[in-house]
C-alpha positions as CSV (number, residue, x, y, z in Angstrom):
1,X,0.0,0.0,0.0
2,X,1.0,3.5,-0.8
3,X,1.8,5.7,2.1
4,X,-0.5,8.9,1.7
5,X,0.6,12.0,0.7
6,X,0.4,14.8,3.0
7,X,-1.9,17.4,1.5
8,X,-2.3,20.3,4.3
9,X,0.7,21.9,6.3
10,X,0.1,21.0,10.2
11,X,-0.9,17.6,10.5
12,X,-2.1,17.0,13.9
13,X,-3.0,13.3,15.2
14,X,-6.7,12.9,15.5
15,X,-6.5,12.0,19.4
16,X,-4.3,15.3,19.8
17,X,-5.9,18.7,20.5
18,X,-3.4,21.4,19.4
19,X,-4.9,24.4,21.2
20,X,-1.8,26.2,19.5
21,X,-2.7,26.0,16.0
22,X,-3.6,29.6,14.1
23,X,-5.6,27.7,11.3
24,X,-9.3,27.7,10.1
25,X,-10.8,24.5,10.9
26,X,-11.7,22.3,7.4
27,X,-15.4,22.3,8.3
28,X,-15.6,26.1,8.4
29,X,-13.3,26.3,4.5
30,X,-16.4,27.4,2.2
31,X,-16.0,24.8,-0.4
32,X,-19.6,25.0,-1.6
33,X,-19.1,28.5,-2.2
34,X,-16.1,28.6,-4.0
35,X,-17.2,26.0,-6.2
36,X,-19.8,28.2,-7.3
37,X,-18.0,31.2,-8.1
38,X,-15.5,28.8,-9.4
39,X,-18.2,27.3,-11.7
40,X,-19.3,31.0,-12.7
41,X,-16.2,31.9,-14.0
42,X,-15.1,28.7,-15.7
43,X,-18.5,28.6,-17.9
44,X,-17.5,32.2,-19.4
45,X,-16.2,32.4,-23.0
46,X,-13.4,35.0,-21.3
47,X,-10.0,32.9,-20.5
48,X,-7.9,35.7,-20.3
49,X,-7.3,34.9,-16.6
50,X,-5.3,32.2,-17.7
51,X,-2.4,34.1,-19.2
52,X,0.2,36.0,-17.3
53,X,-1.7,38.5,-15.4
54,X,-1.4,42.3,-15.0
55,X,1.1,43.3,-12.6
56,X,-1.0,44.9,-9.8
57,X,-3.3,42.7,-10.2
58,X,-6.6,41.6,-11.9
59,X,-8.4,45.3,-12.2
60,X,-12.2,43.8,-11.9
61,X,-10.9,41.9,-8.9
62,X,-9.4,45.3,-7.3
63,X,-12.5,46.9,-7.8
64,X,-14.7,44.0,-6.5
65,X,-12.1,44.3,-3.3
66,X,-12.2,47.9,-3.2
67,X,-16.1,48.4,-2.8
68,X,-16.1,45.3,-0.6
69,X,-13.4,47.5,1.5
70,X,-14.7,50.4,1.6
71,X,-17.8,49.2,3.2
72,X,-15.6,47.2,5.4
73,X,-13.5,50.3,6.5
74,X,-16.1,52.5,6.6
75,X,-13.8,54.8,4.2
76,X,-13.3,54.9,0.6
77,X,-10.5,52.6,-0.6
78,X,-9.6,53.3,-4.2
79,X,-8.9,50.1,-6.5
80,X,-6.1,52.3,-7.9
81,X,-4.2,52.1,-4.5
82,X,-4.4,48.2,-4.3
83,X,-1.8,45.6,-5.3
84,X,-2.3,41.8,-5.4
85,X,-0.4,39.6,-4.1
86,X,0.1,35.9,-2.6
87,X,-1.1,36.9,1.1
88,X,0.2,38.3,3.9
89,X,4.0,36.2,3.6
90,X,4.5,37.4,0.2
91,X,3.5,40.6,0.9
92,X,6.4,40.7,3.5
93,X,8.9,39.2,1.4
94,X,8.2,41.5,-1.0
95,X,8.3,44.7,1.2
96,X,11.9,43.1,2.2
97,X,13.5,42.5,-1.0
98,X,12.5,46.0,-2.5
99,X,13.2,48.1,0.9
100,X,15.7,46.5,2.2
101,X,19.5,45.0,2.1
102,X,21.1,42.3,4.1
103,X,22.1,43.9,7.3
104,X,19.6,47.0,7.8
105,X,17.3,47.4,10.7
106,X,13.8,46.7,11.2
107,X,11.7,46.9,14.5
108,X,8.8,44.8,15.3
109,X,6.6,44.4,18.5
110,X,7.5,42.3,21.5
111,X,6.0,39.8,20.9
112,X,5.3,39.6,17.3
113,X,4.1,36.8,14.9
114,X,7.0,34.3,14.9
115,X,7.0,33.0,11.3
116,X,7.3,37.0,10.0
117,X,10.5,36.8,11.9
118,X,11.4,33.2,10.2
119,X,11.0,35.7,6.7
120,X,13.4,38.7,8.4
121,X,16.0,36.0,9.4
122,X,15.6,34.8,5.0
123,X,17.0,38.1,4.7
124,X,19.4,38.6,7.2
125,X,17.7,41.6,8.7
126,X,18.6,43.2,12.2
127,X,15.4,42.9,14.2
128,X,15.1,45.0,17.2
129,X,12.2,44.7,19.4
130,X,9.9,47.6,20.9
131,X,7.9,46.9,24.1
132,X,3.9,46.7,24.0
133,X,1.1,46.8,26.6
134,X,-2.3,46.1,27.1
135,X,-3.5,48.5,24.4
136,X,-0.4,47.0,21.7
137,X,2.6,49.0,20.7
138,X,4.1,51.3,23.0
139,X,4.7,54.4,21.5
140,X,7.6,55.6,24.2
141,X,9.3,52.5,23.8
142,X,9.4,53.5,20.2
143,X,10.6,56.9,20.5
144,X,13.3,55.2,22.6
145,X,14.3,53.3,20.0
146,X,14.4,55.8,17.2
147,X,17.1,57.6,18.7
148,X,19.8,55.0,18.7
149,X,18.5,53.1,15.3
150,X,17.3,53.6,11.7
151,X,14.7,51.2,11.0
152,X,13.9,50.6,7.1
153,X,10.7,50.0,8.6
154,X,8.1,49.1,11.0
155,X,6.6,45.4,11.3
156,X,3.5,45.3,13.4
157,X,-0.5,43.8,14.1
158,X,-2.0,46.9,15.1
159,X,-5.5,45.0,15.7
160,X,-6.3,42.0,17.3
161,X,-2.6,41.2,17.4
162,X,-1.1,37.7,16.6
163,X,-0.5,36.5,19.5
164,X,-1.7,39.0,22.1
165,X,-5.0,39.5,21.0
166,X,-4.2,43.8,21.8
167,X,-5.9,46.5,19.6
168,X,-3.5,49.9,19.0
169,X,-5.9,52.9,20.0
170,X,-6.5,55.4,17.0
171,X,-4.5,58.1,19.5
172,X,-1.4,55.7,19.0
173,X,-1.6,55.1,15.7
174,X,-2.0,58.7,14.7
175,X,1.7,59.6,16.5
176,X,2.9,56.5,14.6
177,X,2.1,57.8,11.6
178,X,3.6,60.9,12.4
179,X,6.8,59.5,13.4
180,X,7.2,57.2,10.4
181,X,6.5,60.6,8.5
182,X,9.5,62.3,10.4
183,X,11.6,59.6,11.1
184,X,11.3,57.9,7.5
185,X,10.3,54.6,8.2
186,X,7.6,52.1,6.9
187,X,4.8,50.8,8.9
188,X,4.1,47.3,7.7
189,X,0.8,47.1,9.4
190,X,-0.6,43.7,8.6
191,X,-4.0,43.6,9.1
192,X,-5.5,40.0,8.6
193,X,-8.1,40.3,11.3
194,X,-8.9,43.3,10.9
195,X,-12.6,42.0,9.8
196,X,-12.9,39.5,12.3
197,X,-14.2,41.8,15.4
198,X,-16.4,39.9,17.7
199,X,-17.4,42.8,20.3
200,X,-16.4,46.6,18.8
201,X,-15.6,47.6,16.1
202,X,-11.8,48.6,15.8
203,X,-10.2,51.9,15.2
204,X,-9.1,53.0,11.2
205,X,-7.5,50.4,9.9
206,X,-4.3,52.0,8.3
207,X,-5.1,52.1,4.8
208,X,-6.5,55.4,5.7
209,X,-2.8,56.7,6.6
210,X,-1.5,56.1,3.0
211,X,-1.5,59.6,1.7
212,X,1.3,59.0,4.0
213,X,4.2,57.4,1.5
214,X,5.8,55.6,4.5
215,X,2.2,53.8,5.6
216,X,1.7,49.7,3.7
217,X,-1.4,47.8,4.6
218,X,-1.3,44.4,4.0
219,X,-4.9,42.2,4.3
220,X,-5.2,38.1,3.3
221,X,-8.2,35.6,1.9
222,X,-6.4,33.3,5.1
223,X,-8.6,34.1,7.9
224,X,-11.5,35.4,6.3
225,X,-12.2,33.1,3.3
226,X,-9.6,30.1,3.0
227,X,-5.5,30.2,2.9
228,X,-5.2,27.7,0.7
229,X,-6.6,30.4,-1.9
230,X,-3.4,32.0,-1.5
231,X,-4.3,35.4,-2.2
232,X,-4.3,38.6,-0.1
233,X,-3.5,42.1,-0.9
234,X,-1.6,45.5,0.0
235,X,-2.8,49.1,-0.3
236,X,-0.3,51.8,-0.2
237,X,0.6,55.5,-2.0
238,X,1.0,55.5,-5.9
239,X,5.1,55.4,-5.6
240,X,5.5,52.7,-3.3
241,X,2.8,50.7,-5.8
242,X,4.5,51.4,-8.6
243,X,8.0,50.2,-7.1
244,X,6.2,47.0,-6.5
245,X,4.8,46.8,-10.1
246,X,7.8,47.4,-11.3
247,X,9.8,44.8,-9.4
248,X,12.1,42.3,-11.7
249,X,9.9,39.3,-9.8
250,X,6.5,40.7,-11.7
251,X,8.3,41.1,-15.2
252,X,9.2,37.9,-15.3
253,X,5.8,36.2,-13.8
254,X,3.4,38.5,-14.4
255,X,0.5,40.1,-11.5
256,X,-0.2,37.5,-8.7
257,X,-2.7,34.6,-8.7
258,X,-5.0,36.2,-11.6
259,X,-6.8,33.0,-11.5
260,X,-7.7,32.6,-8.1
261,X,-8.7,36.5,-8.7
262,X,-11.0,35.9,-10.9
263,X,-13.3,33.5,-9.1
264,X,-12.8,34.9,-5.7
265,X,-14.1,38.4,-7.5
266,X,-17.2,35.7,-7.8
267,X,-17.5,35.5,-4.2
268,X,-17.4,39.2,-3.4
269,X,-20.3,40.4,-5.9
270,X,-22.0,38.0,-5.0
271,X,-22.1,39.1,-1.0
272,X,-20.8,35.7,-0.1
273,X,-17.6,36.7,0.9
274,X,-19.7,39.0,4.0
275,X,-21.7,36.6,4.2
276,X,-18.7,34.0,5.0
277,X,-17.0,36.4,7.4
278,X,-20.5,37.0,9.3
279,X,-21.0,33.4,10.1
280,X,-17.3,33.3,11.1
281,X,-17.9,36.0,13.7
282,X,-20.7,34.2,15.2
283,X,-19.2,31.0,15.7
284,X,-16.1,32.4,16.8
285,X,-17.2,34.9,19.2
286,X,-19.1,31.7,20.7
287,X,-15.7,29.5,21.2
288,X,-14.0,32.6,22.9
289,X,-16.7,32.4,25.7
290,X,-16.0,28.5,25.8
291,X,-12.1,29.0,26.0
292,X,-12.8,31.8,28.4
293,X,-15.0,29.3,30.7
294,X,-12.9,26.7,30.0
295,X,-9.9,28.6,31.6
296,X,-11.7,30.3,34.5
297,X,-12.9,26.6,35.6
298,X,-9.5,24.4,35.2
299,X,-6.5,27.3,35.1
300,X,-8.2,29.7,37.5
301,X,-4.5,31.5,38.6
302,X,-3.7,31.7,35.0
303,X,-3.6,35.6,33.7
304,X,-5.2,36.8,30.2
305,X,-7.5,39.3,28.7
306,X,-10.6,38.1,26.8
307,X,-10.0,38.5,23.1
308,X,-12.5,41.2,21.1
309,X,-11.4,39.8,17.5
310,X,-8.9,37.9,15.9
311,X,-8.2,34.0,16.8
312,X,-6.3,34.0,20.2
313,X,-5.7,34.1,23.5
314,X,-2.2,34.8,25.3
315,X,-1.9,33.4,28.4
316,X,0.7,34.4,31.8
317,X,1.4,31.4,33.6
318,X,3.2,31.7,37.0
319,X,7.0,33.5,36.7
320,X,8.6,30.2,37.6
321,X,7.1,28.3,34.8
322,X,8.9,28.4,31.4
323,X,6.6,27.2,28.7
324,X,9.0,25.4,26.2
325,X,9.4,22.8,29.1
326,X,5.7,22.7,29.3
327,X,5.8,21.6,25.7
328,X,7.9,19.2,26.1
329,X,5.6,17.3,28.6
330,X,2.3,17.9,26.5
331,X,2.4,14.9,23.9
332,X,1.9,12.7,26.8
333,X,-1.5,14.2,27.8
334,X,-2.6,14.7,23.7
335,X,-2.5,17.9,23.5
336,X,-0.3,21.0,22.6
337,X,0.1,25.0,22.7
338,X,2.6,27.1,21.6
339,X,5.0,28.8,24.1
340,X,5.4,32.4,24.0
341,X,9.1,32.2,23.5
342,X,8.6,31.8,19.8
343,X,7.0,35.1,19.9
344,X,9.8,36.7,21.0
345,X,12.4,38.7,18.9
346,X,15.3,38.3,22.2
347,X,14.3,34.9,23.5
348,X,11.8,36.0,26.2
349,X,8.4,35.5,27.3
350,X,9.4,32.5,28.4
351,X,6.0,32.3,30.9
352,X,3.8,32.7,28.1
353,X,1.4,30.8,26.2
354,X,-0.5,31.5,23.2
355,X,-3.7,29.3,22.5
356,X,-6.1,29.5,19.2
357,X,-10.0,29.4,20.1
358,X,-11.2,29.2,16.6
359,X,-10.0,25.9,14.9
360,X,-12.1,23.2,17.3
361,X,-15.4,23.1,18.4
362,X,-16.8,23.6,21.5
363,X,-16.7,20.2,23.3
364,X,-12.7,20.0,21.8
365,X,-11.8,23.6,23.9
366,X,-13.4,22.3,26.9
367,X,-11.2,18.7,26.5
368,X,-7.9,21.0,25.3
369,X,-8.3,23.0,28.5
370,X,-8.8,20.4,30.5
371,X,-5.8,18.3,29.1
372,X,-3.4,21.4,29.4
373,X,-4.8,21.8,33.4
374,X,-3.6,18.0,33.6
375,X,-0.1,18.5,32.0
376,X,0.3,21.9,34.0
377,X,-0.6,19.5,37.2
378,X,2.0,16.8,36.4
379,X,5.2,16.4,37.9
């Protein structure tokens, strides 16, 4: 017998619960819709999505995404100021390889998504980390840094970070602006869940800021629609677009995923795509008061703040603890997390943990919780 191929990226035994995993679950990936769009498309005389696509991207697509947007963002997002690309990781690759040389400076938050780092290290960027709070980045901490370094530019979440779960206030990201403006440096604000607000709704996202040249905002299909799509976007002024339309990678391949652009533009006329991220919110915001239950019965001394959006809670376990030893204990109780550690730019955090609520039901939380209450209990 053949040995299976694997198809997805994290397989995870089906008698594990890995409460650390920042993926959809399969049940909630909207196959029906997408193979209606998909069959939309395909039955049209038009094939011109199969050749080499424009390089900012497929222009009906930009201006399905910009209304869709605009609505979104309460603001008026131009399909003009939109660029295509492979989601969020490309994005940041990209923003790397045209901004930046082996050996400059960047800052990002403490803590910070760790696989953006894993793309920083690719090119041997200097990462120095700026301190955060309850409300995200601190701008202080910032200022600090500014006067001993040069940052090409500014990694950060501003909303519903990955993996704290902290929204920047508009007051903060104003001053931000401001300094990136007289400091000249980029803010690389990735904004994946920006859309996926369970309680309030957030502050601008920063696609208004990009009269500003320094300000890129970076959005992604991932968390709203399906990552395998692989598609996402960036908005940004007219020069910094047309340094990315003009970069050697596009004349040789052509504009980003013009297929996938061309059903997914499906999806948004036809409302599915709100209609998608709707139900998301309501299942979602219904696991966060599970996890938060979950946590308050079986890890009552353990510290966190109840997510308003996004896909996670980050957890303080007691000072003494260190979480990458915690791991290591975990298979035996069938379950996992992921220590906070990897979140870190300097190695610390060591007594944090950050755990997803999104990608198992309701009775799996409760178990997960439970399991994790058992390994923190073991000696």
């Amino acid at each position: 017998m053949n040995t299976p191929l694997p198809t997805i990226q994290n397989q995870v035994a089906p008698d594990v619960i890995d409460l650390g995993l920042g993926d959809p679950p399969l049940s909630l990936l909207p196959l029906d819709l997408i193979r209606e769009a998909a069959q939309t498309r395909l039955s049209q005389n038009d094939n011109s999505f199969l050749q080499y696509g424009a390089e900012q991207g497929d222009g009906y697509f930009r201006l399905a995404l910009a209304d869709f947007l605009s609505k979104g963002y309460g603001f008026e997002v131009k399909p003009e100021s939109l660029f295509v690309t492979n989601g969020i990781s490309k994005a940041l690759d990209l923003i790397c390889t045209l901004f930046t040389q082996s050996g400059d400076t960047i800052f990002v938050e403490e803590p910070t998504y760790f696989l953006a780092l894993r793309i920083f290290a690719d090119h041997n960027l200097k990462v120095i980390s700026i301190d955060t709070d309850e409300n995200g980045l601190i701008i202080e901490s910032l200022e600090e840094k500014l006067a001993e370094f040069r940052p090409k530019f500014l990694y950060l979440i501003p909303t519903f970070q990955n993996p704290t779960g902290t929204t920047l206030p508009q007051e903060r990201r104003e001053r931000l602006v401001q300094l990136a403006g007289e400091q000249d440096f980029i803010i690389a604000a990735d904004e994946v869940y920006h859309l996926l607000s369970y309680t309030q709704k957030p502050p601008k996202s920063f696609a208004a800021y990009i009269d500003i040249e320094n300000v890129i905002s970076l959005g992604s299909f991932s968390k709203i629609l399906a990552p395998g799509l692989r598609l996402g976007w960036l908005q940004a002024h007219p020069e910094k677009i047309r340094r990315f339309n003009t970069c050697g990678f596009l004349d040789s391949g052509g504009g980003l995923n013009p297929f996938t652009s061309a059903i997914v533009s499906g999806v948004i006329e036809s409302g599915g795509l709100e209609n998608n991220i709707n139900k998301l919110i309501n299942i979602y915001r219904s696991r966060i008061k599970v996890m938060d239950s979950a946590l308050h019965q079986h890890l009552p001394d353990v510290k966190y703040s109840i997510p308003h959006g996004g896909y996670f809670f980050w957890l303080r376990l007691p000072e003494e603890l260190d979480a990458k030893e915690l791991r290591k204990k975990t298979p035996a109780f069938k379950v996992d997390l992921r220590p906070g550690a990897l979140f870190s730019s300097k190695d610390g955090l060591k007594n944090y943990i950050r755990l997803c609520f999104v990608h198992y039901e309701e009775e799996d939380i409760e178990e997960g919780v439970l399991r994790l209450k058992q390994c923190l209990e073991s000696k």
